[in-house]
Backbone of each chain as nested JSON, in Angstrom:
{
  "chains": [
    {"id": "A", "residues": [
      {"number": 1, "name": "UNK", "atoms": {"N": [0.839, -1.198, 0.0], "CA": [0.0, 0.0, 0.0], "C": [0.874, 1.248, 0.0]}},
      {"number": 2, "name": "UNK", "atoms": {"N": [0.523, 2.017, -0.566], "CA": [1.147, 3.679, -0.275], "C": [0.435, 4.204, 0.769]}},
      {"number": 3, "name": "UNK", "atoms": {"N": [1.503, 5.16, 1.435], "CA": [1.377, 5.892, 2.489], "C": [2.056, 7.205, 2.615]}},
      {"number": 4, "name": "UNK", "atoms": {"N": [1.186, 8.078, 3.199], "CA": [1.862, 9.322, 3.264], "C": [1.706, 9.719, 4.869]}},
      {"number": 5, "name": "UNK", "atoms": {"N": [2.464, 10.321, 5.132], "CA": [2.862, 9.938, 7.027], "C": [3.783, 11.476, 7.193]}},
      {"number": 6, "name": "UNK", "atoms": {"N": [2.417, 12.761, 8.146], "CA": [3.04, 13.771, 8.263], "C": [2.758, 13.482, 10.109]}},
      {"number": 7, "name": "UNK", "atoms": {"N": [4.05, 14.139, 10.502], "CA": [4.345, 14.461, 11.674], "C": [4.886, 15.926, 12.366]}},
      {"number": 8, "name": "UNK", "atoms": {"N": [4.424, 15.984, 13.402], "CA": [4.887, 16.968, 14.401], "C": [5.245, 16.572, 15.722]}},
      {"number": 9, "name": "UNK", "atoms": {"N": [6.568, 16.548, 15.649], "CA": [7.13, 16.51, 16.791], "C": [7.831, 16.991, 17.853]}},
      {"number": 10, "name": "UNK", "atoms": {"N": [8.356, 17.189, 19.089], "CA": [9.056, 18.433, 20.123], "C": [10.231, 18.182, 19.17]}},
      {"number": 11, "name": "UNK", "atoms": {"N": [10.557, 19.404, 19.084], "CA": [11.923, 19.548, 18.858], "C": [12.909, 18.612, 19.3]}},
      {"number": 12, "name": "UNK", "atoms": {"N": [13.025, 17.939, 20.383], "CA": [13.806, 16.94, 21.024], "C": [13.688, 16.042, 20.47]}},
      {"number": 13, "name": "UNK", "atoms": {"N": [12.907, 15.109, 19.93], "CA": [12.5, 14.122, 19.506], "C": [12.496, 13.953, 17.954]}},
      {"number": 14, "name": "UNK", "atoms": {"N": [12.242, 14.918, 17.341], "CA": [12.157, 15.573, 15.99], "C": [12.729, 14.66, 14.807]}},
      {"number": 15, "name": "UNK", "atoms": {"N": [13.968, 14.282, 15.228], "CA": [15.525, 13.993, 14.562], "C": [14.996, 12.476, 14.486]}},
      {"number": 16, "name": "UNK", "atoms": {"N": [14.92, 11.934, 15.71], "CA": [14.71, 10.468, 15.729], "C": [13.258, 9.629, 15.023]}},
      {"number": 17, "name": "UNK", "atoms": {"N": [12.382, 11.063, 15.115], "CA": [10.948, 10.665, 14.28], "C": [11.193, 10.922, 12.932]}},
      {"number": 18, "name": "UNK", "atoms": {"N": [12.093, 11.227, 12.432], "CA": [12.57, 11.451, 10.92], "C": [13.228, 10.259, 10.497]}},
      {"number": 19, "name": "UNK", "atoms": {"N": [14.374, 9.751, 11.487], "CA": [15.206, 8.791, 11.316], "C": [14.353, 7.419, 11.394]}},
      {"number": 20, "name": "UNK", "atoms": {"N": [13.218, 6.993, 11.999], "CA": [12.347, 5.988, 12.206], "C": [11.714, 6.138, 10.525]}},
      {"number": 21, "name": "UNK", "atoms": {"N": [11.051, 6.931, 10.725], "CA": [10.172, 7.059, 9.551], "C": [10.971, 6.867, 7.761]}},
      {"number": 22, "name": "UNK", "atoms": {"N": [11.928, 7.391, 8.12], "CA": [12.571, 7.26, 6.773], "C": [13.557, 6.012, 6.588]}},
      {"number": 23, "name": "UNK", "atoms": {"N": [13.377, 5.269, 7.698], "CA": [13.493, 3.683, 7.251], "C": [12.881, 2.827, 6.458]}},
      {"number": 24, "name": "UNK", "atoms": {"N": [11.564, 3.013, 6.221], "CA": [10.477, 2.586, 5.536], "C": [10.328, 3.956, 4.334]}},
      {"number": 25, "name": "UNK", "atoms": {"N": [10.378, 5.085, 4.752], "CA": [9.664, 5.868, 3.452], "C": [10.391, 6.813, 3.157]}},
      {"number": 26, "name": "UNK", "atoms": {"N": [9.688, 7.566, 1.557], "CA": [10.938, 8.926, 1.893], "C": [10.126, 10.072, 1.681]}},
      {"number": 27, "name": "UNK", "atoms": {"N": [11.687, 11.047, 2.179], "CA": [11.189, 12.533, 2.767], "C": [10.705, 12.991, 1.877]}},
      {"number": 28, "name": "UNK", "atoms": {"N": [9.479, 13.531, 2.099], "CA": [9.583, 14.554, 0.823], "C": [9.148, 16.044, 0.781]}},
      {"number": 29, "name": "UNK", "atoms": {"N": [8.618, 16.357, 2.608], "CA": [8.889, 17.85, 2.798], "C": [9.177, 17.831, 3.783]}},
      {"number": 30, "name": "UNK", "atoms": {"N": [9.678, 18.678, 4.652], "CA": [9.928, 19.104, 6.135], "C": [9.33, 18.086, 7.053]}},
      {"number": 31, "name": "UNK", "atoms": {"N": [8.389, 17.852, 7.191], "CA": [7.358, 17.059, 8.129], "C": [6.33, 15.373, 7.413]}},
      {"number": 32, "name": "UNK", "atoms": {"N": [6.922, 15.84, 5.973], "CA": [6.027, 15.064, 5.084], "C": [6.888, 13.801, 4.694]}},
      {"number": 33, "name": "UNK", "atoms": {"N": [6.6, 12.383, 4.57], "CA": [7.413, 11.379, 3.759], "C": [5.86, 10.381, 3.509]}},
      {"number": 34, "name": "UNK", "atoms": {"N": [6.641, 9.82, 2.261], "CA": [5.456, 9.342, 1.596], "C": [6.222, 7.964, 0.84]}},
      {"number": 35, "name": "UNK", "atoms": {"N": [5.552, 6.814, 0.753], "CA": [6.134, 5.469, -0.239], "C": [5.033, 4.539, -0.086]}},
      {"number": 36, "name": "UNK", "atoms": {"N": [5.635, 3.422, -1.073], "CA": [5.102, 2.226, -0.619], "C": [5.106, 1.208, 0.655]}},
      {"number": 37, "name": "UNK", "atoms": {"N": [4.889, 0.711, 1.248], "CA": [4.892, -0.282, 2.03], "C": [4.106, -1.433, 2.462]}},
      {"number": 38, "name": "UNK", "atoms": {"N": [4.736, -2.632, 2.917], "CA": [3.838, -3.589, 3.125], "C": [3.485, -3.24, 4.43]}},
      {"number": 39, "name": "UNK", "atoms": {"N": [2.134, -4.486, 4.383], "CA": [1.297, -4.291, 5.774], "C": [2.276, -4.46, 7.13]}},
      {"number": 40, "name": "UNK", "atoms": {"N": [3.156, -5.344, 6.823], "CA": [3.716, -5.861, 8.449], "C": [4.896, -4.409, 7.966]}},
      {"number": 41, "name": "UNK", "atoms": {"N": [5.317, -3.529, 7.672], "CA": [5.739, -2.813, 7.918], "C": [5.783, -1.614, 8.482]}},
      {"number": 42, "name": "UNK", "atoms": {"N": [4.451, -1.815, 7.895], "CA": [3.435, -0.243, 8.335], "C": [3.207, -0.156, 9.941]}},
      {"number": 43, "name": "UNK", "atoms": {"N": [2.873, -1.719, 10.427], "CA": [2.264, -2.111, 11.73], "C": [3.889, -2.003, 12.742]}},
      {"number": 44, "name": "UNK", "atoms": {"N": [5.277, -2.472, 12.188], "CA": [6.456, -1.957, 12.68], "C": [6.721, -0.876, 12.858]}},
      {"number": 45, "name": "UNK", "atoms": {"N": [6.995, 0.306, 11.802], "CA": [6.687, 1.377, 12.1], "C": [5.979, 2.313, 12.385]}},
      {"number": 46, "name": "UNK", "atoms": {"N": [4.62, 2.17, 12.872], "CA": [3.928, 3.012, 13.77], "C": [4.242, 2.344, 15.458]}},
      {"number": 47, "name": "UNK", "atoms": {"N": [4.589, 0.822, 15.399], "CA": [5.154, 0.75, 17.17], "C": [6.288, 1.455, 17.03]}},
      {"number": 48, "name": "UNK", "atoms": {"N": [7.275, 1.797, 16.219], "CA": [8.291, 2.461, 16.491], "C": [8.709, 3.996, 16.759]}},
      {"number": 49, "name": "UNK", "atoms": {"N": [7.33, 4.058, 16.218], "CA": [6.743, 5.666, 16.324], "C": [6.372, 5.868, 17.643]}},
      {"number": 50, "name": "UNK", "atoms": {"N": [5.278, 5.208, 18.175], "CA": [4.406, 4.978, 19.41], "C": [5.837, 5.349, 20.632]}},
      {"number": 51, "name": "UNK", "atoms": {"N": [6.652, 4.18, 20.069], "CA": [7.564, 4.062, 21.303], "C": [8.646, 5.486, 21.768]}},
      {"number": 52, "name": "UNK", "atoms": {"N": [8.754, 6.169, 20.922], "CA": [9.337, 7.473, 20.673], "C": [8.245, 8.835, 20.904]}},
      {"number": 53, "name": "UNK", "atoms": {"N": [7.154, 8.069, 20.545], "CA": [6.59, 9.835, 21.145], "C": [5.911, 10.063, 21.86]}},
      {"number": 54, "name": "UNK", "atoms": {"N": [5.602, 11.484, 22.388], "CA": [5.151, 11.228, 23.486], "C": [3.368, 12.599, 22.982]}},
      {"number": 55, "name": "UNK", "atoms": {"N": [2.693, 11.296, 23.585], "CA": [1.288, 11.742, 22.894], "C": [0.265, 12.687, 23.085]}},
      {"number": 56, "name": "UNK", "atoms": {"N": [1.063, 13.746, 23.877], "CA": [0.479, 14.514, 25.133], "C": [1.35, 15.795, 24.116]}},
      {"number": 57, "name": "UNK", "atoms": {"N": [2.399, 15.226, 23.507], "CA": [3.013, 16.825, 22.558], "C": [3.342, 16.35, 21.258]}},
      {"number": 58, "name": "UNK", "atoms": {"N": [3.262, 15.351, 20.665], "CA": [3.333, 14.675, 19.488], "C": [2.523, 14.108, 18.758]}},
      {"number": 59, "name": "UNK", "atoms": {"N": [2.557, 14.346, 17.337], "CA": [1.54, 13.982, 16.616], "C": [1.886, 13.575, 15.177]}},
      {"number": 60, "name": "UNK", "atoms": {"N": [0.788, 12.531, 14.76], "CA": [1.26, 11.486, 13.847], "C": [0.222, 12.055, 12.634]}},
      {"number": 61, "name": "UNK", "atoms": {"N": [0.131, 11.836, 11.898], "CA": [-1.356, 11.287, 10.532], "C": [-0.823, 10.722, 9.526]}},
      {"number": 62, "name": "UNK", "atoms": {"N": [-1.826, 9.48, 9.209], "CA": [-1.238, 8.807, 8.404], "C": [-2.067, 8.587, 7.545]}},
      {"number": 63, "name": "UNK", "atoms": {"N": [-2.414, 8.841, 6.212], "CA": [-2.964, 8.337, 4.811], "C": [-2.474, 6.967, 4.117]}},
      {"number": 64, "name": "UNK", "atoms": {"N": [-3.315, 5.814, 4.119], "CA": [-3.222, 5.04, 3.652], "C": [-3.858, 4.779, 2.293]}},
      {"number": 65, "name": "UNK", "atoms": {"N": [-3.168, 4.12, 1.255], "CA": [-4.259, 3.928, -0.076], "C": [-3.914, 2.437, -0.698]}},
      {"number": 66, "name": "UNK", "atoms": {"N": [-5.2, 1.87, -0.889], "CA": [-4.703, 0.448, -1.611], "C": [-4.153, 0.619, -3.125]}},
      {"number": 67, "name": "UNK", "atoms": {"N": [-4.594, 1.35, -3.507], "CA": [-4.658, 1.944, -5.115], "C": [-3.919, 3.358, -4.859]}},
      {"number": 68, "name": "UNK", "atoms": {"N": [-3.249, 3.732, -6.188], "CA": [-3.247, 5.081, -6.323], "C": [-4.16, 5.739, -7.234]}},
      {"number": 69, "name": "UNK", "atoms": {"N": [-4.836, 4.717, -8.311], "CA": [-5.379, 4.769, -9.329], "C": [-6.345, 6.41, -9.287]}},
      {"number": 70, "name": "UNK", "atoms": {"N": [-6.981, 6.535, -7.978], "CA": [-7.643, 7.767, -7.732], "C": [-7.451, 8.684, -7.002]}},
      {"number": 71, "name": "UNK", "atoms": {"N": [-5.606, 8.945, -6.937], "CA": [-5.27, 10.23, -6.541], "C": [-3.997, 10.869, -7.478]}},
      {"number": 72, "name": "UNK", "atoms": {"N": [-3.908, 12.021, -7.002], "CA": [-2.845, 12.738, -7.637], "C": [-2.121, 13.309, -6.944]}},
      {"number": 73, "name": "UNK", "atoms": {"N": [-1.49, 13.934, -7.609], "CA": [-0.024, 14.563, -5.932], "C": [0.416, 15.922, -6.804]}},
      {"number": 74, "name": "UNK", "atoms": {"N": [0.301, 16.882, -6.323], "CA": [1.0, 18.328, -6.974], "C": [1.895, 18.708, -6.042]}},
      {"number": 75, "name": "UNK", "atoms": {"N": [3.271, 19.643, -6.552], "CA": [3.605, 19.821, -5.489], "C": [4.066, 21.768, -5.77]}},
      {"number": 76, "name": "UNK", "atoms": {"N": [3.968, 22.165, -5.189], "CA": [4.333, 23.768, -5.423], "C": [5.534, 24.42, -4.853]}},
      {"number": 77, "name": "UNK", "atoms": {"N": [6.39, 24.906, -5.579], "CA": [7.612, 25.68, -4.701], "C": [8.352, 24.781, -4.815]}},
      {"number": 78, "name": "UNK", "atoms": {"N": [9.371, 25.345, -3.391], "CA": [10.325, 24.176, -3.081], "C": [10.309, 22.697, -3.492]}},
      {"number": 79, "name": "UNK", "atoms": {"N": [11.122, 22.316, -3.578], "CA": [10.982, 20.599, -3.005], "C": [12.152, 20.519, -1.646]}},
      {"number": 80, "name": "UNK", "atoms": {"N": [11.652, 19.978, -1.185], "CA": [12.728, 19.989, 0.488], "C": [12.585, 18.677, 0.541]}},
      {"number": 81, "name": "UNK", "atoms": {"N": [12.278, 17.526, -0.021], "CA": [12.582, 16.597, 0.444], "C": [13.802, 16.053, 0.021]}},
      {"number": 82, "name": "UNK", "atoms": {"N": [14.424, 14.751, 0.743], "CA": [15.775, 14.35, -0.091], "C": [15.767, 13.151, -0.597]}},
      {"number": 83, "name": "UNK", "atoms": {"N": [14.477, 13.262, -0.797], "CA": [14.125, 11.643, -2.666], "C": [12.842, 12.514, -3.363]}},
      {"number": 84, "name": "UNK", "atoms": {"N": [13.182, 12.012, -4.344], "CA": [11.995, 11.9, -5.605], "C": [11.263, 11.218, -5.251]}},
      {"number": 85, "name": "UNK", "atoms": {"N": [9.809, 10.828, -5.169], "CA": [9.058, 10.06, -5.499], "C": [7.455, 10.535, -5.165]}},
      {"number": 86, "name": "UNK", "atoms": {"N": [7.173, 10.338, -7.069], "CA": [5.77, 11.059, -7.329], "C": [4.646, 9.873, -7.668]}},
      {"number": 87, "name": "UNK", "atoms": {"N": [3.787, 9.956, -6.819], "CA": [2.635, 9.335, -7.47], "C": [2.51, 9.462, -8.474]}}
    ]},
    {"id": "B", "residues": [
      {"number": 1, "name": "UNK", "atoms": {"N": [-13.905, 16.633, -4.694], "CA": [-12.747, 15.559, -4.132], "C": [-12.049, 16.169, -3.148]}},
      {"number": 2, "name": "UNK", "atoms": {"N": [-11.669, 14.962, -2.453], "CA": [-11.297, 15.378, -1.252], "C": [-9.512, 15.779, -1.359]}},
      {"number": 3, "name": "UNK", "atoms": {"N": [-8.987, 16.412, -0.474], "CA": [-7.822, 17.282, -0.759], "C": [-6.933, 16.981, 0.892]}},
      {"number": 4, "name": "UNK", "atoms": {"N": [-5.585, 16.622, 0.703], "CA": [-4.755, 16.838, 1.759], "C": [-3.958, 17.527, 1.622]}},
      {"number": 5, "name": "UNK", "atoms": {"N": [-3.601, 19.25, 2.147], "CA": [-2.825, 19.857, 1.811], "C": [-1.46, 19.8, 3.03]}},
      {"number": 6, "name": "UNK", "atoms": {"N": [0.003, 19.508, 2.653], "CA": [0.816, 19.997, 3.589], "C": [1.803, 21.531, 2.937]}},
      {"number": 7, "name": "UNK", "atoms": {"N": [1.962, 22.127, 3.868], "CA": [2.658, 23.195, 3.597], "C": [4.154, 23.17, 4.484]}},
      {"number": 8, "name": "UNK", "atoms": {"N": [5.028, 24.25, 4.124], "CA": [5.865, 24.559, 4.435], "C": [6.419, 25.805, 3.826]}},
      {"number": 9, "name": "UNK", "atoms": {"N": [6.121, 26.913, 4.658], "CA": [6.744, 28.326, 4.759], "C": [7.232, 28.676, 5.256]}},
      {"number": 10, "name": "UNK", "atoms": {"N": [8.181, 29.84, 4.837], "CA": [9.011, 30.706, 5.92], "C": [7.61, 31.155, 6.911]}},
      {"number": 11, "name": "UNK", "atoms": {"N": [8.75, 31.668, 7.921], "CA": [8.171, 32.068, 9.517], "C": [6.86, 33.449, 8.906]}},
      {"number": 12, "name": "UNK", "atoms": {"N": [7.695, 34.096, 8.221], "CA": [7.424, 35.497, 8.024], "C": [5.527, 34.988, 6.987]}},
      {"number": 13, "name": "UNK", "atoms": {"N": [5.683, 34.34, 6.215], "CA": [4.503, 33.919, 5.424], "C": [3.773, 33.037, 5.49]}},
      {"number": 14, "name": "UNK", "atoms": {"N": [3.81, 32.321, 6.851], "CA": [3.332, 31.098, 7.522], "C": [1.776, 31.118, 8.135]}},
      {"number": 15, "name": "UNK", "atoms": {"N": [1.307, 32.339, 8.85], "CA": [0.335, 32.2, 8.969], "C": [-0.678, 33.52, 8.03]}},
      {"number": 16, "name": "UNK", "atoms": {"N": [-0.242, 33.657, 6.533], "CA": [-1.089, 33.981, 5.956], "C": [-1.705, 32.804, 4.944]}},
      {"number": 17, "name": "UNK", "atoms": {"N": [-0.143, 31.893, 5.051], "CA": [-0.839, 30.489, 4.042], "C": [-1.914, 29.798, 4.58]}},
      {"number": 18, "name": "UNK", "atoms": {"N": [-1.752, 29.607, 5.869], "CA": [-2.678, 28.688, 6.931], "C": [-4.203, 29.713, 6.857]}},
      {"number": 19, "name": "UNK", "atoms": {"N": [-4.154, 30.922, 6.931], "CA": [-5.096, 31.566, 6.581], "C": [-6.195, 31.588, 5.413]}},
      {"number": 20, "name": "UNK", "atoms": {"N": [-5.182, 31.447, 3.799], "CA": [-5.849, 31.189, 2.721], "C": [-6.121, 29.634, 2.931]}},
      {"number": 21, "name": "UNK", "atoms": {"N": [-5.4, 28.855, 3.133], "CA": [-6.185, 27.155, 3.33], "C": [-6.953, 26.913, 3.888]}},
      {"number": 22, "name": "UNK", "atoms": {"N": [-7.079, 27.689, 5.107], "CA": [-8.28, 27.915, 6.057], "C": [-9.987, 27.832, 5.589]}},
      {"number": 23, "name": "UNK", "atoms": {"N": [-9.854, 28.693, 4.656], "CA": [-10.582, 29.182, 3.909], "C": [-11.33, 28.433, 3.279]}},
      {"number": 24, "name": "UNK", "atoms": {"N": [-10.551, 27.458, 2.874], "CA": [-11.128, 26.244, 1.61], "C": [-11.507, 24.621, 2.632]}},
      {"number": 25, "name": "UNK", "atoms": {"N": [-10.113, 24.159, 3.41], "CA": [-10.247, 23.085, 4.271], "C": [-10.011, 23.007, 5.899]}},
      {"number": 26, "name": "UNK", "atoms": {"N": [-10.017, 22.221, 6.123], "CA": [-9.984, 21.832, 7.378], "C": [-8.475, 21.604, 8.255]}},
      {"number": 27, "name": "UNK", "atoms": {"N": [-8.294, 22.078, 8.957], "CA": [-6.872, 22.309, 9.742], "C": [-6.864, 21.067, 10.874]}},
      {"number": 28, "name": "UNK", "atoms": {"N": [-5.583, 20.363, 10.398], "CA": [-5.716, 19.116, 11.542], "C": [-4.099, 18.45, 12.034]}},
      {"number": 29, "name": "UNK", "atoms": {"N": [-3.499, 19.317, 11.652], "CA": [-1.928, 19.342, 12.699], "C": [-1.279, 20.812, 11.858]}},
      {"number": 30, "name": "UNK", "atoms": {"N": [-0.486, 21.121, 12.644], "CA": [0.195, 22.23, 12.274], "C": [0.756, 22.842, 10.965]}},
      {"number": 31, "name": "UNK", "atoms": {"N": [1.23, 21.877, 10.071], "CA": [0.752, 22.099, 8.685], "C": [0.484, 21.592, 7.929]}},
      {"number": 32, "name": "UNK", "atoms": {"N": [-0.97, 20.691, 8.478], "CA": [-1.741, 19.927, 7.769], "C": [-3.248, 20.674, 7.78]}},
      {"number": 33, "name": "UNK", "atoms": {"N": [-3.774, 20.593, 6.158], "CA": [-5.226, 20.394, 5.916], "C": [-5.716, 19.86, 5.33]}},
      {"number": 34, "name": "UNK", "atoms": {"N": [-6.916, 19.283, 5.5], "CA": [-7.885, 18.354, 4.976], "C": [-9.423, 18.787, 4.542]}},
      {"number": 35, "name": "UNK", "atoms": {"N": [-9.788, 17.868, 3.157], "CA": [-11.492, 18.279, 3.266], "C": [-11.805, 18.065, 1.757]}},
      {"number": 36, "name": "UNK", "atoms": {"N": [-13.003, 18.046, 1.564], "CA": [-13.536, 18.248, -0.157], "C": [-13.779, 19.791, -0.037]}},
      {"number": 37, "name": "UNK", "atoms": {"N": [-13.635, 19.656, -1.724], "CA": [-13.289, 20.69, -2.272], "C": [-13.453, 20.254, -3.427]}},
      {"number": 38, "name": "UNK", "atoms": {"N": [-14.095, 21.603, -4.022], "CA": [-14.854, 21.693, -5.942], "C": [-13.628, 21.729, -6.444]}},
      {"number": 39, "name": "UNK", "atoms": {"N": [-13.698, 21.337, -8.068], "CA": [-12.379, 21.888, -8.657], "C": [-12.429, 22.921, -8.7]}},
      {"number": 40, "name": "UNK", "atoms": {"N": [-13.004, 24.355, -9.218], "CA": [-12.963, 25.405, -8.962], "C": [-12.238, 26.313, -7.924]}},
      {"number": 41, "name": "UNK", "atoms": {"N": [-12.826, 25.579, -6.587], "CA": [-12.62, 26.239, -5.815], "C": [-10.668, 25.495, -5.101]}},
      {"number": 42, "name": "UNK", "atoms": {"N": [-10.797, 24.105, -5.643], "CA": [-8.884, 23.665, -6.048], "C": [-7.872, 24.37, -6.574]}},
      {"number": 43, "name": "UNK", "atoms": {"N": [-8.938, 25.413, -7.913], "CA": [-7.671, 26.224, -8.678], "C": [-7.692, 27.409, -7.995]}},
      {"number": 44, "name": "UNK", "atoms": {"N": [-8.537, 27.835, -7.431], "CA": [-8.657, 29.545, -7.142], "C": [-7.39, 28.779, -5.368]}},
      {"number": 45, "name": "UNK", "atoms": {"N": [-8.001, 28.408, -4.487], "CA": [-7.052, 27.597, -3.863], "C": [-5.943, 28.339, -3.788]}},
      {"number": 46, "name": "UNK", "atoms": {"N": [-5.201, 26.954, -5.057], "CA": [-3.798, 27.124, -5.9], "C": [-3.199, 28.873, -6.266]}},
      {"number": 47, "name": "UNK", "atoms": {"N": [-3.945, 29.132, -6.356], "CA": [-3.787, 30.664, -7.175], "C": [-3.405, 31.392, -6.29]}},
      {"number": 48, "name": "UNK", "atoms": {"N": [-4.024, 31.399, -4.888], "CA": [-3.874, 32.286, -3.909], "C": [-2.489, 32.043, -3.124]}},
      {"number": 49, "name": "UNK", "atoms": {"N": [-2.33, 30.193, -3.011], "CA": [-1.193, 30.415, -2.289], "C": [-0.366, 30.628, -3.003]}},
      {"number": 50, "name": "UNK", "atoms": {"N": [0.092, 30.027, -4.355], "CA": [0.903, 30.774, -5.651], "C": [1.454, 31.848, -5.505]}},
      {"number": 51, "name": "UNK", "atoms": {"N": [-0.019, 32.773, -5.16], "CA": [0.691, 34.313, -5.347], "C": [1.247, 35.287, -3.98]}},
      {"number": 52, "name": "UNK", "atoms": {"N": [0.985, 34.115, -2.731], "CA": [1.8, 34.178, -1.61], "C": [3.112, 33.759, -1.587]}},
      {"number": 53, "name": "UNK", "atoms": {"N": [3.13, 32.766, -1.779], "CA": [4.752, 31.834, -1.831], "C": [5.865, 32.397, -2.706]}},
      {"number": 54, "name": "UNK", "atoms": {"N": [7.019, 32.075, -1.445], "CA": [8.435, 32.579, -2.464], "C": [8.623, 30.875, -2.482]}},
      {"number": 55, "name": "UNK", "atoms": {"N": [8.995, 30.634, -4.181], "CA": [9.062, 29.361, -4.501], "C": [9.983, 29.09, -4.432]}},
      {"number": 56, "name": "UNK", "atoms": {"N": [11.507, 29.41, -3.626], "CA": [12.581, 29.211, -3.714], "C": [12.57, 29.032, -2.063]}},
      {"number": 57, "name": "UNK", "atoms": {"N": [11.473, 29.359, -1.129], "CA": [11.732, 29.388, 0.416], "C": [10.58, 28.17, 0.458]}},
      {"number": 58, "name": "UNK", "atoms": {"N": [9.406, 28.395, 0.047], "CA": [7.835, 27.464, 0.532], "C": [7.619, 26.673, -0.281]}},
      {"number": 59, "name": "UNK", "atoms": {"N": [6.932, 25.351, 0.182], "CA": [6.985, 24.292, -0.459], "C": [5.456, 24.038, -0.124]}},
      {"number": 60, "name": "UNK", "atoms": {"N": [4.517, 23.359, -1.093], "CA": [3.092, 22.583, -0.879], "C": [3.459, 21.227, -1.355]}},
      {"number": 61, "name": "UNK", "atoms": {"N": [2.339, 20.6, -0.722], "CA": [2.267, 18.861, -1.857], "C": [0.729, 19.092, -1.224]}},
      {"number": 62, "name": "UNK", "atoms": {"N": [-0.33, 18.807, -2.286], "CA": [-1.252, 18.436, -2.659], "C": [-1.428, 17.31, -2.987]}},
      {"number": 63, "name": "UNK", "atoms": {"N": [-2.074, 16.236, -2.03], "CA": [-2.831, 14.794, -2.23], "C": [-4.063, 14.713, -2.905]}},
      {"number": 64, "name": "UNK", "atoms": {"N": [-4.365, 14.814, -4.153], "CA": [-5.909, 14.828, -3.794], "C": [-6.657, 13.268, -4.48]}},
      {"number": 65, "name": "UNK", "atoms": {"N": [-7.874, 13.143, -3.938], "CA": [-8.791, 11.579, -4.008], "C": [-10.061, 12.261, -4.702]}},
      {"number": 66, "name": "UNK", "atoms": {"N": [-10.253, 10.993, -5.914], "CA": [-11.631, 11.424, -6.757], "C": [-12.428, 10.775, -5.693]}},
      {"number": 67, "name": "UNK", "atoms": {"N": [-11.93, 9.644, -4.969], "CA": [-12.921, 8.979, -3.799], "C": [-12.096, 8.282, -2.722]}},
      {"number": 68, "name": "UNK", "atoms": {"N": [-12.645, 8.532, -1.709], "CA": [-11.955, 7.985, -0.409], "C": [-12.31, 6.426, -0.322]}},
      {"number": 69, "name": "UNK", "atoms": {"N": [-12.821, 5.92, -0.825], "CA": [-13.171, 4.658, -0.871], "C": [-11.733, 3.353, -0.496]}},
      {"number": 70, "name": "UNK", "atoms": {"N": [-10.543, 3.66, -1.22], "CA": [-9.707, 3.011, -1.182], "C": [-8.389, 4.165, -0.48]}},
      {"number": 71, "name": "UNK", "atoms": {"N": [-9.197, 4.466, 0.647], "CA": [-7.922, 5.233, 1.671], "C": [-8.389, 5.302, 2.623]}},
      {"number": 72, "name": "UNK", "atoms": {"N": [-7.745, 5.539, 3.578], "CA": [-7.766, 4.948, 5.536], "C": [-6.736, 6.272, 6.145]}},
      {"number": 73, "name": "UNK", "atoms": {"N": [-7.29, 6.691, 7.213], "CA": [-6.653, 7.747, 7.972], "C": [-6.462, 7.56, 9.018]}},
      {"number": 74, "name": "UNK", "atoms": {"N": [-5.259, 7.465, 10.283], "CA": [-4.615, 6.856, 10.967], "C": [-4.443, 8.625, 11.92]}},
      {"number": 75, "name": "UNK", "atoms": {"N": [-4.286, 8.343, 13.126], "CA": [-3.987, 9.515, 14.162], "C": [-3.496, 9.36, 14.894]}},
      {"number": 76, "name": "UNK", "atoms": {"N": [-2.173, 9.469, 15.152], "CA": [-1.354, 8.722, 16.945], "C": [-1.094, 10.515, 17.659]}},
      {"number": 77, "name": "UNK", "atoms": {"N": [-1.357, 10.307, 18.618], "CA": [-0.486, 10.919, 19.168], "C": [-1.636, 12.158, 19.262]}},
      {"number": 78, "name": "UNK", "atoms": {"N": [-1.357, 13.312, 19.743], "CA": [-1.86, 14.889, 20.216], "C": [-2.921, 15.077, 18.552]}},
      {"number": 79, "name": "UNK", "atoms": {"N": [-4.315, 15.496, 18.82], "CA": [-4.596, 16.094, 17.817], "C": [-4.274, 17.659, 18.031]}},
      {"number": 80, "name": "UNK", "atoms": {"N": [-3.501, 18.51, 17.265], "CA": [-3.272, 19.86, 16.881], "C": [-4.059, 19.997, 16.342]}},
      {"number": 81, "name": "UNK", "atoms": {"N": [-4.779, 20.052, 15.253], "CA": [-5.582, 20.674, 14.372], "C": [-6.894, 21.104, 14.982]}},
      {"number": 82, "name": "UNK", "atoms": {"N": [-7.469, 22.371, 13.985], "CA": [-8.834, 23.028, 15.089], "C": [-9.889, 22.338, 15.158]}},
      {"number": 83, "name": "UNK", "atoms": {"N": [-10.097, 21.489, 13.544], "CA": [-11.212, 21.219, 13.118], "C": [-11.089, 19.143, 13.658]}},
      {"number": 84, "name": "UNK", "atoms": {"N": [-12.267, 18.713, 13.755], "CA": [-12.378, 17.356, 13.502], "C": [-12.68, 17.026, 12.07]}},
      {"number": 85, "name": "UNK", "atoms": {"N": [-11.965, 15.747, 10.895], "CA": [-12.813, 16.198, 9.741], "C": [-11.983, 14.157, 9.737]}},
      {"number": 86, "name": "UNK", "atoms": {"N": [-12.557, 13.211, 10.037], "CA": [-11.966, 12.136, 9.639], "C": [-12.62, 11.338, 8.042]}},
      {"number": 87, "name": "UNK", "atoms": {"N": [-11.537, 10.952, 7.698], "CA": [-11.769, 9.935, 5.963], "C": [-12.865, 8.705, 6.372]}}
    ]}
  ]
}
């Protein structure tokens, strides 16, 4: 499935919720990373997420899609992420 | 169709973007928005933050779904955002 997975995190923590996340996916704005992944991966990295943040000042959202067939992706300005990858 | 906007602006132009998105969707982490939205009202949207953004400092990615049917929305952690608006 594709996934797109934006976060906000304390500043403290910030670095390591980037470094989790971009094991599985890639960056592709400031707060934004987006890829494919399988199911038992997805279910790894959100415990790995869980275990790192703290839920009282941290925050996750995650878009899942079985298909891409019925979306599109624009992107404006910058690109700040450090991979390519366009729906 | 429904629309996930993330942004990323300088400090200085940050909360006039969140202002024009405001406008159109739903605010649900710090620079995340969500919601349907006409095409019409997608390009006029586009247009406004366009003619806000320095495209060499601010960055958008636009998700958008002809149908939510084959997508799933996931939430860990602190909701930030003002609005409730779930897929």
């Amino acid at each position: 499935m594709f996934v797109v997975l934006v976060y906000d995190f304390a500043q403290k923590r910030v670095n390591k919720a980037l470094k989790i996340a971009r094991k599985y996916l890639h960056w592709v704005q400031n707060s934004v990373l987006e890829g494919e992944i399988s199911d038992a991966n997805y279910i790894k990295m959100k415990k790995e997420l869980e275990m790192l943040m703290n839920p009282e000042e941290d925050s996750i959202i995650l878009y899942t899609f079985r298909t891409k067939k019925y979306s599109k992706r624009e992107e404006l300005g910058l690109k700040k992420g450090g991979d390519e990858n366009i729906i």
